[in-house]
N, C-alpha and C positions, 0 to 999 in steps of 0.2 A: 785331699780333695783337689781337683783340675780347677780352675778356673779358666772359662772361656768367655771370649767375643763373638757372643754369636751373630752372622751378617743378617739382614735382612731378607736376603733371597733363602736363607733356608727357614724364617719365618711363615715369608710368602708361600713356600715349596709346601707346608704344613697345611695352612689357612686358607688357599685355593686349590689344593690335591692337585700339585703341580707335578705329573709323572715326568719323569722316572726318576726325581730326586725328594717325593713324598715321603717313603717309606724310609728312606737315609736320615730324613731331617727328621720326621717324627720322633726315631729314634734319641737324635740327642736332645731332642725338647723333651723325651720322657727321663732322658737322665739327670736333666736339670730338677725336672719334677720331683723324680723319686730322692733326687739328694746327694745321686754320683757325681755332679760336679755343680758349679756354683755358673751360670748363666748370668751375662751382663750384655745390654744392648748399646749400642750410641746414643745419645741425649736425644739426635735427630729422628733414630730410628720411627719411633711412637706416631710420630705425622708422616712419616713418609708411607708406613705400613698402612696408614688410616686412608690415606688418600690414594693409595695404589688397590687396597678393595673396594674401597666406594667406586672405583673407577672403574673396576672388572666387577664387579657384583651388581652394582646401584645404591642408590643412597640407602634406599629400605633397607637394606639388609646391612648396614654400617649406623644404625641412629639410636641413638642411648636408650638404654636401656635401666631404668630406675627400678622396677621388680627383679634384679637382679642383686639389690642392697638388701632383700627382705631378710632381716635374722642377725643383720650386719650393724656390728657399733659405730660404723658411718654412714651418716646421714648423708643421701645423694640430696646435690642441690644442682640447680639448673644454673645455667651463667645467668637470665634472668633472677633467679631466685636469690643471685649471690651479690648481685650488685648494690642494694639496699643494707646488707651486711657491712659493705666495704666504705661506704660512702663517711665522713668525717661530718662533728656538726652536729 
């Protein structure tokens, strides 16, 4: 199995149907998916991708989504919700 680095512009290319390099990128996003090769991002990538669709999209369409954990052995928590958690004391 390949290992790659995939950039962010072919994230982006996927997540805003960036033509004409949509259908390229999709592609190795599904190869990572199916398991032909092992997909690994930058540590940065995660914020920069978040902030680059909020920026082209708007907030609405970038804001958490907790029924999306329904069925899932992790429990979503909000940074409010997490901070009482973390607290010492």
């Amino acid at each position: 199995m390949k290992t790659v680095l995939v950039d962010v512009d072919v994230i982006l290319d996927v997540l805003l149907d960036r033509k004409p390099h949509a259908e390229a990128s999709a592609a190795m996003w599904a190869a990572v998916e199916t398991g032909l090769a092992a997909g690994l991002i930058s540590g940065h990538a995660v914020t920069t991708i978040h902030y680059l669709v909020r920026k082209e999209l708007g907030a609405v369409k970038v804001t958490r989504d907790p029924k999306g954990f329904r069925g899932s052995p992790v429990r979503p928590l909000t940074p409010e919700a997490t901070i009482p958690l973390l607290s010492i004391g």
